[in-house]
C-alpha positions in Angstrom: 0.0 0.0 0.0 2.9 2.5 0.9 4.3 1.5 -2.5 1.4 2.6 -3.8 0.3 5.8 -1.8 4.5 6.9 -2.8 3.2 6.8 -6.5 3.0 10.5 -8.1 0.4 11.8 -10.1 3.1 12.3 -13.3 3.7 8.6 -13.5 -0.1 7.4 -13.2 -1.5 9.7 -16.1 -2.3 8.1 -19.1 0.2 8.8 -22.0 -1.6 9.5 -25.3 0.1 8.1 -28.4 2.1 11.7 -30.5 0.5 12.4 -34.2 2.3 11.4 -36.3 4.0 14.1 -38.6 3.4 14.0 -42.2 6.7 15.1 -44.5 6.7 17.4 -47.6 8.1 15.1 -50.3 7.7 17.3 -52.7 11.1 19.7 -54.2 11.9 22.9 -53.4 11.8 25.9 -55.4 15.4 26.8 -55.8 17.7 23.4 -56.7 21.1 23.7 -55.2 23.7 20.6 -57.7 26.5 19.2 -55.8 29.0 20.7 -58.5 27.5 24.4 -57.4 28.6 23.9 -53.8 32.1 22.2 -54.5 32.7 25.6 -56.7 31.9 28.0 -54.0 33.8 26.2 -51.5 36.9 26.5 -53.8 36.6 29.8 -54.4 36.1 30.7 -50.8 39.2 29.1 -50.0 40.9 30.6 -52.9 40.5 34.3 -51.1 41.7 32.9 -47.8 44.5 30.1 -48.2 46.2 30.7 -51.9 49.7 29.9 -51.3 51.5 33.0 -52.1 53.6 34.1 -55.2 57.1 34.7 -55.0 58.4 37.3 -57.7 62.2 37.6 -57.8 63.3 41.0 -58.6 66.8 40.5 -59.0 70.2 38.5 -60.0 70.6 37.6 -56.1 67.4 36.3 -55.3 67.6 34.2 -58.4 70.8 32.8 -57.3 69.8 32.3 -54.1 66.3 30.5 -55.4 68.0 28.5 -57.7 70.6 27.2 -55.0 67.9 27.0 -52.8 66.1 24.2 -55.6 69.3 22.1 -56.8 70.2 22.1 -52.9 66.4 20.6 -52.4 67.0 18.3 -55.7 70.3 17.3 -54.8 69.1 16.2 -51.4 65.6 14.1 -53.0 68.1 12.3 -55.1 70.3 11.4 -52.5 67.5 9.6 -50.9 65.6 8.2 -53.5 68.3 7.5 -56.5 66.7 4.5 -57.7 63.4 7.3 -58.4 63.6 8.0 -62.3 61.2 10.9 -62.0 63.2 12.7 -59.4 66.0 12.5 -62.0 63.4 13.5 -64.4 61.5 16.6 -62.8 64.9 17.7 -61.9 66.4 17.4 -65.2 63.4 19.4 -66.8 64.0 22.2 -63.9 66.8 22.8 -65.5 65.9 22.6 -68.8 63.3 25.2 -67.7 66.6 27.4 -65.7 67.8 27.2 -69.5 71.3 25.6 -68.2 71.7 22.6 -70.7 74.8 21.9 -69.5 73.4 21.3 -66.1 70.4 19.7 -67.6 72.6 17.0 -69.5 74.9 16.4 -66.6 71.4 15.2 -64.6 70.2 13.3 -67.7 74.0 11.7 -67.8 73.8 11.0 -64.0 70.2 9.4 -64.1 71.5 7.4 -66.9 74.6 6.1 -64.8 71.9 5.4 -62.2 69.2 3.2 -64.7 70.1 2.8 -68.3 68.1 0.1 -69.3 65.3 2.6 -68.5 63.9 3.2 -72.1 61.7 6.5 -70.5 64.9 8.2 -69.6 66.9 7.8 -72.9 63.5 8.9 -74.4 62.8 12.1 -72.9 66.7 12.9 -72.7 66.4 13.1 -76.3 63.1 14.9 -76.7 64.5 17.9 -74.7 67.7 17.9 -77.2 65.3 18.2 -79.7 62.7 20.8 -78.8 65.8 23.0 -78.8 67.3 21.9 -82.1 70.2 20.3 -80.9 70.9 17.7 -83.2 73.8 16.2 -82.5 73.3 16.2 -79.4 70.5 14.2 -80.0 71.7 11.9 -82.7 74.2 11.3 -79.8 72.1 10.4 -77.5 69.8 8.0 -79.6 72.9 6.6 -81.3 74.1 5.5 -77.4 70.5 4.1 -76.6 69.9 2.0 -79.6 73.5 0.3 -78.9 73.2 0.4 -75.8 68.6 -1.1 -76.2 68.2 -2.5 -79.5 65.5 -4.1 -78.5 63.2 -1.3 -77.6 61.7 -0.5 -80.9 60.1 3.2 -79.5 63.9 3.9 -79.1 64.8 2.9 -83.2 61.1 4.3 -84.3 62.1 8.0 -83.0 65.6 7.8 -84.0 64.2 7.3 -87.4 61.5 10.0 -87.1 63.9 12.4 -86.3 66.1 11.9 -89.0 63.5 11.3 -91.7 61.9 15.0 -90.2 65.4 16.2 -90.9 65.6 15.1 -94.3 68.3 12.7 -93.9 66.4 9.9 -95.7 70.0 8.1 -96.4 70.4 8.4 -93.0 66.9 7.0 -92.0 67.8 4.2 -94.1 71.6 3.4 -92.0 69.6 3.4 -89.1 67.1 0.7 -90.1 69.9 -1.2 -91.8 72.0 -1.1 -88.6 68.2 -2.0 -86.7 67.4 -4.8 -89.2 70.6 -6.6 -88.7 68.9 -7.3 -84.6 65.8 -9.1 -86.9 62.9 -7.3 -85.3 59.2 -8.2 -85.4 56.6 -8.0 -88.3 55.9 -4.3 -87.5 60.0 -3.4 -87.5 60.2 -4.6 -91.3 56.9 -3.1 -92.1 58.0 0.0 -91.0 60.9 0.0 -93.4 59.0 -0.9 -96.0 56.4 1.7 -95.3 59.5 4.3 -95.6 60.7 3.4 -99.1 57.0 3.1 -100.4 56.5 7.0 -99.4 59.7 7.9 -101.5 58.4 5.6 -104.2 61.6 3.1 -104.0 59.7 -0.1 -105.2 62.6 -2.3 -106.0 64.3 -1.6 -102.5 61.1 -1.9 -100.5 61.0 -5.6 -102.9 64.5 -6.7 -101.6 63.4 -5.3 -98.2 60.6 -8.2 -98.2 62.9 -10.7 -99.9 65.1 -10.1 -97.0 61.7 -10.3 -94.7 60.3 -13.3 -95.6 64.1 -14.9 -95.2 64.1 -13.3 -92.0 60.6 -14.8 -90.5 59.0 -17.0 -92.5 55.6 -17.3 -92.1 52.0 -16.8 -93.6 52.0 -13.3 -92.6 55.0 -12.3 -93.8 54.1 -13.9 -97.6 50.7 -12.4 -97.5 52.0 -9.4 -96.9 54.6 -9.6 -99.4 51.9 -11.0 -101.6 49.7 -7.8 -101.2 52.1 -5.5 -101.6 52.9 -7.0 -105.8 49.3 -6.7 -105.9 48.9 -3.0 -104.8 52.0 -2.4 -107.3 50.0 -4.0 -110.1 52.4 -7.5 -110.6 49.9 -10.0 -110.5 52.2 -12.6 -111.7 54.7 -11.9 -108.5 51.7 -11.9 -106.1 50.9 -15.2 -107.2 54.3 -16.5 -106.7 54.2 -15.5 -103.4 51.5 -17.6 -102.1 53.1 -20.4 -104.1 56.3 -19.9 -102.4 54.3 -19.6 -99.4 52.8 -23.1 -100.0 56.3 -24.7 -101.1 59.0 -23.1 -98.8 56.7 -23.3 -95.3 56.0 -27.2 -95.9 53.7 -28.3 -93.2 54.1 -25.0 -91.5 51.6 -23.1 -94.8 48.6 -25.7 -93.8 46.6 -22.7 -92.6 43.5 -21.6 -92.8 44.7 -18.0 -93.2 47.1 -18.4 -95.9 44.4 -20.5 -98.6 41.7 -18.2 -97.0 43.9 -14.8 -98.6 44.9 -17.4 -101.8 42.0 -18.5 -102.4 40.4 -14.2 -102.5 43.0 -13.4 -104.3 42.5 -15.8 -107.1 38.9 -14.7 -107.0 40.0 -10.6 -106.8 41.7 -11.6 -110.3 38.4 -13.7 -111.9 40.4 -16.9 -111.9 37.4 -18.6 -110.2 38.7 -22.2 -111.3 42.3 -21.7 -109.2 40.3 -20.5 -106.6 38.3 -23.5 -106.4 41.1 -25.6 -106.6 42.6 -23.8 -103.8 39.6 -24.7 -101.6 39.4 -27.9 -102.1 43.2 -28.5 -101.7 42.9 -26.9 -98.6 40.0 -28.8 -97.4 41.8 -32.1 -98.4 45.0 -31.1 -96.3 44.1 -28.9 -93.4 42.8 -30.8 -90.5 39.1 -31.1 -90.4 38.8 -29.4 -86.9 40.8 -26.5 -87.7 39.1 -26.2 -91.5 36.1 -24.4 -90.3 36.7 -20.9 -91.7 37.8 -22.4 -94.8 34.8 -25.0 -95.2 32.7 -21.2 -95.1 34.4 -19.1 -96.7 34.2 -22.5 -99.9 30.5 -22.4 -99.8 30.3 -18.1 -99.8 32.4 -19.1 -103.1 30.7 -21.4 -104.6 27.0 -19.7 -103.9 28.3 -16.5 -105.8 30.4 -18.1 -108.5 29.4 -22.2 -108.7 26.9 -23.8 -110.6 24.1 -26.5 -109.3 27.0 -29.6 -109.3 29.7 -27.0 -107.1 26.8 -26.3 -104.5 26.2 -29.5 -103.9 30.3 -30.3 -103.9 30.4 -28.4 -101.1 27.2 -29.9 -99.3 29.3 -33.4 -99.3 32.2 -31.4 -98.1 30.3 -30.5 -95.4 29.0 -33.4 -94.8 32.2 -35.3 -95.1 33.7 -32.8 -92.9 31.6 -33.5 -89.8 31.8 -37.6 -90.6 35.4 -37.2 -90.4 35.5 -35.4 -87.1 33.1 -37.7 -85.6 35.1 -41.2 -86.4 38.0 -39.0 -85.3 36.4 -38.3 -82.3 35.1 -42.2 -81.5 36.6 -44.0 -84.0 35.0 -47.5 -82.7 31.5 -45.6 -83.3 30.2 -47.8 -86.7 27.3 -46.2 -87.2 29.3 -43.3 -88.5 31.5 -44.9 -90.5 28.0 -46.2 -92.0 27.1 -42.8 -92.8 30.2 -41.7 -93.7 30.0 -45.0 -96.2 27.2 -44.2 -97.9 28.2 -40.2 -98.8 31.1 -41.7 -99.9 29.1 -44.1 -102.6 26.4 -41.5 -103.3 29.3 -39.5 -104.6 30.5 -41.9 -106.5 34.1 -41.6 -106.4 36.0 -45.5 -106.5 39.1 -44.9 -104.8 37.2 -42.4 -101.9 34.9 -45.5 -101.2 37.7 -48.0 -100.7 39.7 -45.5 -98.9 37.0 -45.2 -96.4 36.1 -48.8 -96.2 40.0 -49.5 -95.4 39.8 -47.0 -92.6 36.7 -48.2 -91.1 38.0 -51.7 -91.0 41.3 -51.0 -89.5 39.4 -50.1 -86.3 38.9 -53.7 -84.9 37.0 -54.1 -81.6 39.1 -54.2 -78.6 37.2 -57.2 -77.1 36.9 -60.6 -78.9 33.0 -60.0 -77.5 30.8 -61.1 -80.0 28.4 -58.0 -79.0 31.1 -55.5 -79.7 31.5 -57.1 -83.3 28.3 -57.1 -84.7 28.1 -53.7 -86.0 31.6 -54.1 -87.4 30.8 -57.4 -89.3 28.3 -55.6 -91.4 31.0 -53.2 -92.6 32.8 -56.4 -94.1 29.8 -57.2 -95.8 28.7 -54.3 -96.8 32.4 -53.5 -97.8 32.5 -57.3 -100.1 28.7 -56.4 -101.9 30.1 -52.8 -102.4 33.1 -54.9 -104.2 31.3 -57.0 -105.9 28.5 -55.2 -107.3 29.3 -51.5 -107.7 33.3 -51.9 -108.5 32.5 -55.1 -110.2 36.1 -56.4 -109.1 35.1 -60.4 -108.0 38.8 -61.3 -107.3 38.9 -57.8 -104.9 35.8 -59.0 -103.4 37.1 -62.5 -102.7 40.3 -61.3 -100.9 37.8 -59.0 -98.7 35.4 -62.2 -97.8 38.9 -64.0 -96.8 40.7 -61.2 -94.8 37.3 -61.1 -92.8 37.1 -64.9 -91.6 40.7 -64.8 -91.3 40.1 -61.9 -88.9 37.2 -63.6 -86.8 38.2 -65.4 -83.8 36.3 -68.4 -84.9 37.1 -70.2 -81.7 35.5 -68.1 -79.1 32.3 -67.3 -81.4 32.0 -66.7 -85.4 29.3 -65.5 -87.8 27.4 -67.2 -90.0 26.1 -64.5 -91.9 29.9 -63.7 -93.6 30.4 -67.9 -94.4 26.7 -67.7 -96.1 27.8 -64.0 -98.2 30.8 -65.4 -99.1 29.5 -69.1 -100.2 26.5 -67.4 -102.5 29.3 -65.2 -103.9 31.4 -68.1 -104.9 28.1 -69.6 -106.6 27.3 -66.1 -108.7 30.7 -66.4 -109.5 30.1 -70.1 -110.9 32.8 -71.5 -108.5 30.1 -74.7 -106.5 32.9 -76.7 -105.2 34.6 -73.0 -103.5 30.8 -72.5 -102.0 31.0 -76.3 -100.7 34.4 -76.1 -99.2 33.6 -72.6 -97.2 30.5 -73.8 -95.9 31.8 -77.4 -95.1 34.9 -75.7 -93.3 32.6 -73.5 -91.7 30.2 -76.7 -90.5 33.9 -78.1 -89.8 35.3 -75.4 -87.9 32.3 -73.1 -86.0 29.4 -75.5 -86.3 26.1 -73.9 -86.0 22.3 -73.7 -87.0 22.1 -71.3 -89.5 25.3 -72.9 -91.3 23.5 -76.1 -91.3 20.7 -75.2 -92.8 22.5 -72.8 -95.7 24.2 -75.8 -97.2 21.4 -78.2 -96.7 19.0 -75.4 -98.5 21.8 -75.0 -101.2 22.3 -78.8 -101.6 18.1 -79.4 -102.1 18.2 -76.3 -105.0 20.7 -78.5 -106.3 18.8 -81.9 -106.2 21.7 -83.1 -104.3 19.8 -85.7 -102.4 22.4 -87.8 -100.8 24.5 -84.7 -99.8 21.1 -83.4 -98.2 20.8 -87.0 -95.9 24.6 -86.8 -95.2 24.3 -83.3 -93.8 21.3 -83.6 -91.7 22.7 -86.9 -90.5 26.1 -84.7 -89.4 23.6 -82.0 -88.2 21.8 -84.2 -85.7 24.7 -85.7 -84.4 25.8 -82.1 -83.6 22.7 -81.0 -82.3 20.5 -84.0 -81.1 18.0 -81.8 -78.9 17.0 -80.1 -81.9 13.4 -80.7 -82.9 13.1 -78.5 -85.9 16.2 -80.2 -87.7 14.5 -83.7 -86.8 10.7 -81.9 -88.2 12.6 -80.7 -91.7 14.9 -83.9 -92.3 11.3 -86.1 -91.9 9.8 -83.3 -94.1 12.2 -83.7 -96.7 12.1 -87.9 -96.7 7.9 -87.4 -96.9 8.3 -85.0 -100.2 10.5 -87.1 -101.5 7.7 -90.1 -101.1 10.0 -92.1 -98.3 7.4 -92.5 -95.6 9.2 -95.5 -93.7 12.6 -92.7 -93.6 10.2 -90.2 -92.9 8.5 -92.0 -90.0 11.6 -93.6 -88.6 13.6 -90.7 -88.4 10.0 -89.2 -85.8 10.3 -92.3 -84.1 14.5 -92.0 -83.1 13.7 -88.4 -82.7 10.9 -88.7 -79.8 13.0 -91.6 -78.5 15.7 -88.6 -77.6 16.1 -88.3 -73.9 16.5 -84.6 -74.4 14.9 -81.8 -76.6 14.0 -78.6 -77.2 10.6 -78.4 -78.1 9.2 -81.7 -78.0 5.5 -80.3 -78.3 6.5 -79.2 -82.3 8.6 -82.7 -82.7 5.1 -84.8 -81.7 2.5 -82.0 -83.0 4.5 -82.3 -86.7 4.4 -86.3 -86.1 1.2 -86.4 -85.5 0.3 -84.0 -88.5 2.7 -86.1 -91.4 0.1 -89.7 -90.1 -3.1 -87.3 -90.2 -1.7 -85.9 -93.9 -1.1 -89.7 -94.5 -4.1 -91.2 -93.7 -3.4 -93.1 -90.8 -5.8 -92.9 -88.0 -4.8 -95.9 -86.1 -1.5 -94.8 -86.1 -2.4 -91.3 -84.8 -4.6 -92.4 -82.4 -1.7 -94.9 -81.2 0.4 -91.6 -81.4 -1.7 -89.7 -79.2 -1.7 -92.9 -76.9 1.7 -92.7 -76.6 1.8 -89.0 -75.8 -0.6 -89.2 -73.2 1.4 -91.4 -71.3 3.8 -89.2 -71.1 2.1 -86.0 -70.5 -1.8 -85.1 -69.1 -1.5 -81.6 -70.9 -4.9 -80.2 -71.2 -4.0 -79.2 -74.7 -3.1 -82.6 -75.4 -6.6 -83.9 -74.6 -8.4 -81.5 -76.4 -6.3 -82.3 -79.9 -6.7 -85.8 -78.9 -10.7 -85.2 -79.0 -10.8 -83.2 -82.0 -8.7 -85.3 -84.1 -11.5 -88.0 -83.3 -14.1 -85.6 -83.5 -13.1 -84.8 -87.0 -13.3 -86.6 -90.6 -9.8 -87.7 -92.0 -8.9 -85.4 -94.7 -9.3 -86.4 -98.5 -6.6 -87.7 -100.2 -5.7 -85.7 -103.4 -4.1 -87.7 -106.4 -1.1 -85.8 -107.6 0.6 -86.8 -110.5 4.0 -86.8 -109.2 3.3 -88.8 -106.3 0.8 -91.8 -107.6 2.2 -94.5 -106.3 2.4 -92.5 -102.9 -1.5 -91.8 -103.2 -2.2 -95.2 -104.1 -0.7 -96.9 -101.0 -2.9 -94.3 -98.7 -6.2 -95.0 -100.3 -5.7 -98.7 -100.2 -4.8 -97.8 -96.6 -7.6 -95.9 -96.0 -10.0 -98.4 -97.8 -8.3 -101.2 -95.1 -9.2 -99.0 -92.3 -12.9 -98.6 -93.5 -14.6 -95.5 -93.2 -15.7 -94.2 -89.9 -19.6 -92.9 -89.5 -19.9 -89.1 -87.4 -21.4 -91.4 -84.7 -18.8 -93.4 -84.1 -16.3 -90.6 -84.7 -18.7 -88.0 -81.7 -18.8 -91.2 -79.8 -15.1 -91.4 -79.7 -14.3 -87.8 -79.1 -16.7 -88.0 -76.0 -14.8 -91.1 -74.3 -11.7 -89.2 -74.9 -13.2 -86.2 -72.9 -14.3 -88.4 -70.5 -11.3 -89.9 -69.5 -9.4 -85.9 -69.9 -11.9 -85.4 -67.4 -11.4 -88.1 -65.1 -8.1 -87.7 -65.6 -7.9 -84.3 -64.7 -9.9 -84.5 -61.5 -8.0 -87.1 -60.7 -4.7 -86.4 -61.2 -4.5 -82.8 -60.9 -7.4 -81.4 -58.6 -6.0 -78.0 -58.3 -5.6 -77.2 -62.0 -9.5 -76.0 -61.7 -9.3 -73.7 -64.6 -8.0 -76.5 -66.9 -10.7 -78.5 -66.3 -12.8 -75.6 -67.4 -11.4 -75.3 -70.7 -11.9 -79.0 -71.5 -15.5 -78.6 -70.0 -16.3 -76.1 -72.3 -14.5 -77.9 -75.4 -16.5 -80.9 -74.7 -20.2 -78.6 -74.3 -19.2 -77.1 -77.9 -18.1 -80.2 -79.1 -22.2 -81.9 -78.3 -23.1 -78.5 -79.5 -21.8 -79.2 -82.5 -22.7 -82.7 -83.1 -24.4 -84.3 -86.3 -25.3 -87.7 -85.9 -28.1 -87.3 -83.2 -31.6 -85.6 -83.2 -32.0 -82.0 -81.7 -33.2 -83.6 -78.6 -30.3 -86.0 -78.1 -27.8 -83.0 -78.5 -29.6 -80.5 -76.0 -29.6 -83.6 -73.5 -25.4 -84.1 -74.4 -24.7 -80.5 -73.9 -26.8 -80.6 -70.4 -25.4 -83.4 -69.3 -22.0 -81.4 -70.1 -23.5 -78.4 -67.9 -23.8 -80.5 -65.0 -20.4 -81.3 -64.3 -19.3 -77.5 -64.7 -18.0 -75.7 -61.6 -19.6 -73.0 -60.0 -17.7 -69.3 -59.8 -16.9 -67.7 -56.9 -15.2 -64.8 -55.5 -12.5 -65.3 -52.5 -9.7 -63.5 -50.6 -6.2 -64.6 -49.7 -3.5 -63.2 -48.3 -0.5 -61.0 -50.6 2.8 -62.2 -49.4 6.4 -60.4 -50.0 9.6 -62.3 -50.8 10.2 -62.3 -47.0 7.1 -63.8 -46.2 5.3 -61.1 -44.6 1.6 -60.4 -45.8 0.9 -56.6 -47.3 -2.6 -57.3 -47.8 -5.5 -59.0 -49.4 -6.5 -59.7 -52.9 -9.7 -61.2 -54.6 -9.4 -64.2 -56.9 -12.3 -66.4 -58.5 -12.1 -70.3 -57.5 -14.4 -72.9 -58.8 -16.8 -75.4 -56.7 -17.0 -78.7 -58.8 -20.3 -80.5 -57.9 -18.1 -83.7 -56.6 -16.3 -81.0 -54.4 -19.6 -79.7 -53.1 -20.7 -82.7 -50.7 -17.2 -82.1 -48.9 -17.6 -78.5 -48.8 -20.5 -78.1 -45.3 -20.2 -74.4 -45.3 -20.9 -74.1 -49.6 -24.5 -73.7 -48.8 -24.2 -71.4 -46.1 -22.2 -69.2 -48.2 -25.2 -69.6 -51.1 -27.1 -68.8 -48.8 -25.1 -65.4 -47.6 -25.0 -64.4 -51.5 -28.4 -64.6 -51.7 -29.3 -62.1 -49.1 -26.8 -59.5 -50.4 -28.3 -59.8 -54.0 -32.1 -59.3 -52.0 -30.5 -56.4 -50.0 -29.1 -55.0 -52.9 -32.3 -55.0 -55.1 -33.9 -54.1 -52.4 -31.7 -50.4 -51.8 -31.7 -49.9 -55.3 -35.2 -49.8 -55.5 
C-alpha cells in the first residue's frame, strides 16, 4: 500500500500516443547541384589560403632561389636514387633554368643510375630536340639503340627524327643497322612503309625478300603478296603464295594463308584456281581446324558455282563432320555407315575404298561377340560394295577371306559372312569354292544357320544324298534339336520315303533330351493325319498321353476324333504314294460321325477323369476341357435336336460353380501386405465335402435381395 500511496500523479496519467508528422516530399523551389557547392567552396578558400607568389626582382634572389632548388634536388636524389622521375623533374627544372649543360649532366647521371630505363633515354632526347640540338640528339639516340636494341620506341624516333630532318640516307643506315637485330613483323613493315612513301619499289621488294628470309611465315608472304598486288604484278603476287605453299611445308597448312589465296584468285576472276585452292585446302588442313575455310568455300561457290559446285560443297560439309566424328570415336560404326554411304552416293571408286579401309582398321578391342556385330556388317557391306558397284570379283574375294581370317572363330563366329561369301562363290560359278567354305565352316564353328544354308543349297541343287549326309552330321551335332529332326522327316515325306520319314519321328521322340518336343510330336502327329493313318495317330496320341496329361493334349486328342480324316488328293508326281494311302484308307474302313462324336466323347471323359484325378488343383483347366466338350455336343451331327440338348446338359452338369475369394499377398520375405480377390471354382463332386458351400449360397443370396432391395 505504501508503494502505492508513494506513487506520483506524473507517473499514473495516461500517455496518449504523439500524431504522427506527415513530411513534404515534394522539391523545393530553388535546386542547389553538388557541383554548385564544390565551386563556392573553392573559391572561398581561394581568397583565404592561396599559397602566395614569390616574384624575384633580382640576379641575387635568383641565385639564391635557384641554390635553394638544386640544394632541395640534390638532397631528394640522394635519398631516393633509384626514383627516375626525381632525376626527371629535376632534369626538366633545369631545362626550364635554360642551363643545358646542367640539364645533361642530370640526364647523364640518371643514366649512370638506370640505363636500361627506355623512359629516360626517351625524354633525354626529346628535350635535345625541342631546342634543335641535333647532334646532341643523334648522340644520345645513337648510345640508346647500342646500348637497347631491343626497344623498338627507341629505333622508331631515331628514325622520325632523321627522316623530319631530311636525312632519308640516313633514315635508311639506321634501319639497316636496326634490321641486322631481326625485329618483329611491325619493324620490317615500318621499313618498308619508308621506301613506299619515297616511291623506292625495288628496295622496299629486296626489303621483303630479306623479310620473308628473316621470318618465314604466312604473314610475312601475305604481306609480301599484297604488296605485288597493290604495285599492279599479278604474276609476282601469285608467286608469293606459291612460295608460301612450297618453302613453309607443313608450316603453310593454314587456314589464313588459302583463305587470302583463295580471295586473291577470286580478286583476279580466276574462279577455277580459286576453287582448286579450296578444295586443296580442305583435303590437307585438318578437319577441326578447317572451319573458316569450309565457309568461306561455300560463300564461293554460292556466288560463283553452278548446281553440281553447290552440292560439292554440301558433301564437303557433310564429309567434314563424318570425319571429325570417327576421329572423335573411331570404334563408333554407325558413322562410319554414314560416312560409307556419302562416300558411294558420290561416287568416287578410290574415296569409297579409302574409307572402307579405314573403317575396317578399327577392330574391336574385345573378342566379345556383342562388340563385333556392327563391325561385321561393314565387311559385308564393304564385299557387296566390291562386288556389285566396283565389279572387281577377285577384290571381293580377298575381302570375304581377310574377314574370316580376322574372326576369332574359336571363341564365337558368324554365319552371316560364311553364307555372303559361299553365295558369292556360286554367282561367280565356283560350287565346289561354296562347298568347301560352308563345309569348313560346319567343320570349324558349327552352328544352326550354317547347317541349314548348305542343306538349302544342296536341295536347290537336287543333291539328295548330300542333303541326308548333312542332316545326318547335323543331328549328331545337335540332337535336342526338334526343328532339324521336323525338316529332315519333311524332306524324306516330299521325296515319297514315308518308312525314312517315319523312322527318323520315331529315333527323334526316343531322344532323352529336346528342345521343343511339343512341335517334334505336333508335326508327327500331323505327317500320319496328312497320311491317312488314323490308327496310327490315335496310337500316337496314346503314346503322348502317357507321357504327359496336358490339357492341350486332350483337347487335340478329342478333335482329331471328333473330325473326318482329310481327302486324299491324287497328284501326278506322287501316284504310287497316293495309291498306298487310299488302299490304306480303304483297309481301315470309313468311320460314321457317330462313331467318330462317340469317340471324341470317351476321350473327354477320360481328360476329365483324368484331370480331377490327377490334378485337382488345376481348376481352370478343367474348365477349358469342360467347355471344349459342351461345344463339341453342340456341335454334333449324328443325333436328333433332342439327343444334342440332353449331351450338352449333361455337359453343364459337371461344370463348376464361380466364386469370388480373398487370400493373403505375401512379400519375398514372407510377410503379408494385404489382401487380394481371386475367383475359385466349386465342382459338384467338391460340393458334398464342402459343409459351409450352402451357407455361403445362402449369404449371396441375401446381399443380392438387400441390394435390389436399396436400389429400388
Amino acid at each position: 500500500m505504501s508503494g502505492i500511496a508513494g506513487t506520483s500523479a506524473r507517473d499514473t496519467e495516461v500517455r496518449l500516443p504523439r500524431a504522427t508528422k506527415v513530411k513534404n516530399k515534394q522539391p523545393a523551389s530553388q535546386q542547389i547541384t553538388a557541383e554548385q557547392i564544390l565551386r563556392e567552396a573553392r573559391e572561398l578558400q581561394e581568397h583565404d589560403f592561396k599559397a602566395p607568389k614569390q616574384k624575384i626582382t633580382d640576379e641575387t634572389e635568383l641565385a639564391e632561389y635557384r641554390l635553394r632548388k638544386r640544394k632541395e634536388f640534390e638532397d631528394l636524389v640522394r635519398r631516393v636514387r633509384w626514383n627516375s622521375s626525381v632525376w626527371v623533374k629535376y632534369a626538366q627544372w633545369e631545362e626550364g633554368q635554360k642551363d643545358f649543360r646542367r640539364a645533361r649532366s642530370v640526364w647523364e647521371r640518371a643514366l649512370d643510375v638506370s640505363y636500361t630505363n627506355p623512359t629516360t633515354w626517351l625524354k633525354y632526347a626529346e628535350m635535345e630536340m625541342r631546342h634543335r640540338f641535333v647532334n646532341h640528339a643523334r648522340n644520345v639516340w645513337d648510345r640508346a639503340v647500342s646500348l637497347l636494341p631491343r626497344v623498338d620506341q627507341l629505333w622508331y624516333k631515331y628514325i622520325h627524327m632523321e627522316e623530319m630532318l631530311g636525312n632519308v640516307p640516313g633514315a635508311r643506315q639506321i634501319y639497316e643497322r636496326w634490321m641486322s637485330f631481326e625485329p618483329d613483323h611491325h619493324g620490317w613493315m615500318s621499313y618498308i612503309k619508308m621506301e613506299m612513301r619515297y616511291k623506292e619499289v625495288d628496295r622496299a621488294r629486296n626489303i621483303f625478300e630479306r623479310y620473308v628470309r628473316c621470318i618465314p611465315t604466312v604473314k610475312s608472304y601475305v604481306r609480301y603478296a599484297k604488296f605485288e598486288m597493290r604495285n599492279g604484278d599479278v604474276t609476282r603476287s601469285r608467286r608469293c603464295y606459291e612460295r608460301a605453299v612450297e618453302e613453309l611445308g607443313e608450316d603453310a597448312q593454314t587456314e589464313e594463308l588459302f583463305i587470302k589465296f583463295a580471295e586473291f584468285e577470286e580478286r583476279c576472276k580466276e574462279h577455277d584456281r580459286a576453287r582448286a585452292i579450296f578444295r586443296y585446302a580442305l583435303d590437307h588442313i585438318p578437319k577441326n581446324q578447317a572451319d573458316a575455310v569450309y565457309q568461306r568455300f561455300v560463300t564461293f561457290e554460292k556466288q560463283h558455282g553452278d548446281r553440281e559446285g553447290i552440292e560439292d560443297v554440301i558433301v564437303s560439309e557433310r564429309r567434314f563432320q563424318y570425319e571429325a566424328d570417327v576421329k572423335q570415336d573411331p570404334l563408333n560404326y554407325d558413322s562410319w555407315f554414314d560416312y560409307i554411304r556419302l562416300e558411294e552416293a558420290a561416287g568416287q571408286p578410290d574415296r569409297v575404298r579409302e574409307v572402307y579401309e579405314r573403317a575396317i582398321a578399327n577392330v574391336p578391342p574385345a573378342p566379345e561377340k556383342r562388340y563385333w556385330q556392327r563391325y561385321i556388317y561393314l565387311w559385308i557391306r564393304y564385299a557387296l560394295w566390291e562386288e556389285l558397284e566396283a565389279e572387281d570379283a577377285e577384290r571381293t574375294r580377298q575381302v570375304y577371306r581377310a574377314c574370316l581370317n580376322l574372326i576369332p572363330h574359336s571363341v564365337f563366329t558368324f554365319a552371316k559372312i560364311w553364307i555372303h561369301a559361299a553365295h558369292f562363290e556360286i554367282r561367280q560359278r565356283s560350287l565346289t569354292a561354296a562347298r568347301k567354305l560352308l563345309g569348313t565352316a560346319i567343320g570349324m564353328c558349327p552352328k544352326n544357320k550354317l547347317f541349314r544354308s548348305y542343306i538349302d543349297l544342296e536341295l536347290q541343287l537336287g543333291e539328295i544324298e548330300r542333303v541326308r549326309t548333312l542332316y545326318q552330321k547335323y543331328l549328331q551335332w545337335a540332337p535336342a534339336r526338334c526343328g532339324a529332326w521336323c525338316k529332315y522327316a519333311e524332306v524324306e515325306a516330299g521325296l515319297g520315303e514315308l518308312g525314312r520319314a517315319r523312322a527318323i519321328f520315331e529315333l527323334a521322340i526316343e531322344q532323352p533330351l529336346l528342345d521343343m518336343p511339343e512341335v517334334l510330336w505336333k508335326s508327327y502327329i500331323d505327317f500320319e493325319i496328312g497320311e491317312g493313318e488314323r490308327e496310327r495317330t490315335r496310337e500316337l496320341y496314346e503314346r503322348l498321353l502317357q507321357r504327359t496329361h496336358h490339357v492341350k493334349v486332350w483337347m487335340s486328342y478329342a478333335d482329331f476324333e471328333a473330325a473326318p480324316m482329310p481327302e486324299l488328293e491324287d497328284e501326278e508326281e506322287e501316284a504310287e504314294a497316293a495309291a498306298a494311302r487310299r488302299a490304306q484308307a480303304a483297309r481301315s474302313g470309313p468311320e460314321s460321325a457317330a462313331s467318330r462324336e462317340a469317340r471324341a466323347r470317351s476321350v473327354y471323359e477320360r481328360a476329365f477323369t483324368s484331370l480331377r484325378e490327377s490334378q485337382p488343383d488345376a481348376k481352370e483347366e478343367a474348365v477349358m476341357l469342360l467347355e471344349a466338350w459342351r461345344a463339341t455336343e453342340a456341335q454334333a451331327e449324328s443325333v436328333s435336336a433332342d439327343a444334342c440338348a440332353a449331351a450338352v446338359q449333361a455337359v453343364e452338369k459337371r461344370m463348376p460353380k464361380r466364386i469370388k475369394r480373398k487370400r493373403p499377398v505375401t512379400t519375398e520375405d514372407g510377410l503379408e501386405v494385404g489382401m487380394e480377390e481371386y475367383f475359385d471354382y466349386i465342382f459338384p463332386d467338391e460340393a458334398a465335402a464342402a459343409p459351409n458351400l450352402k451357407l455361403l449360397e445362402a449369404a449371396q443370396r441375401w446381399k443380392r435381395q438387400k441390394v435390389m432391395e436399396n436400389g429400388s
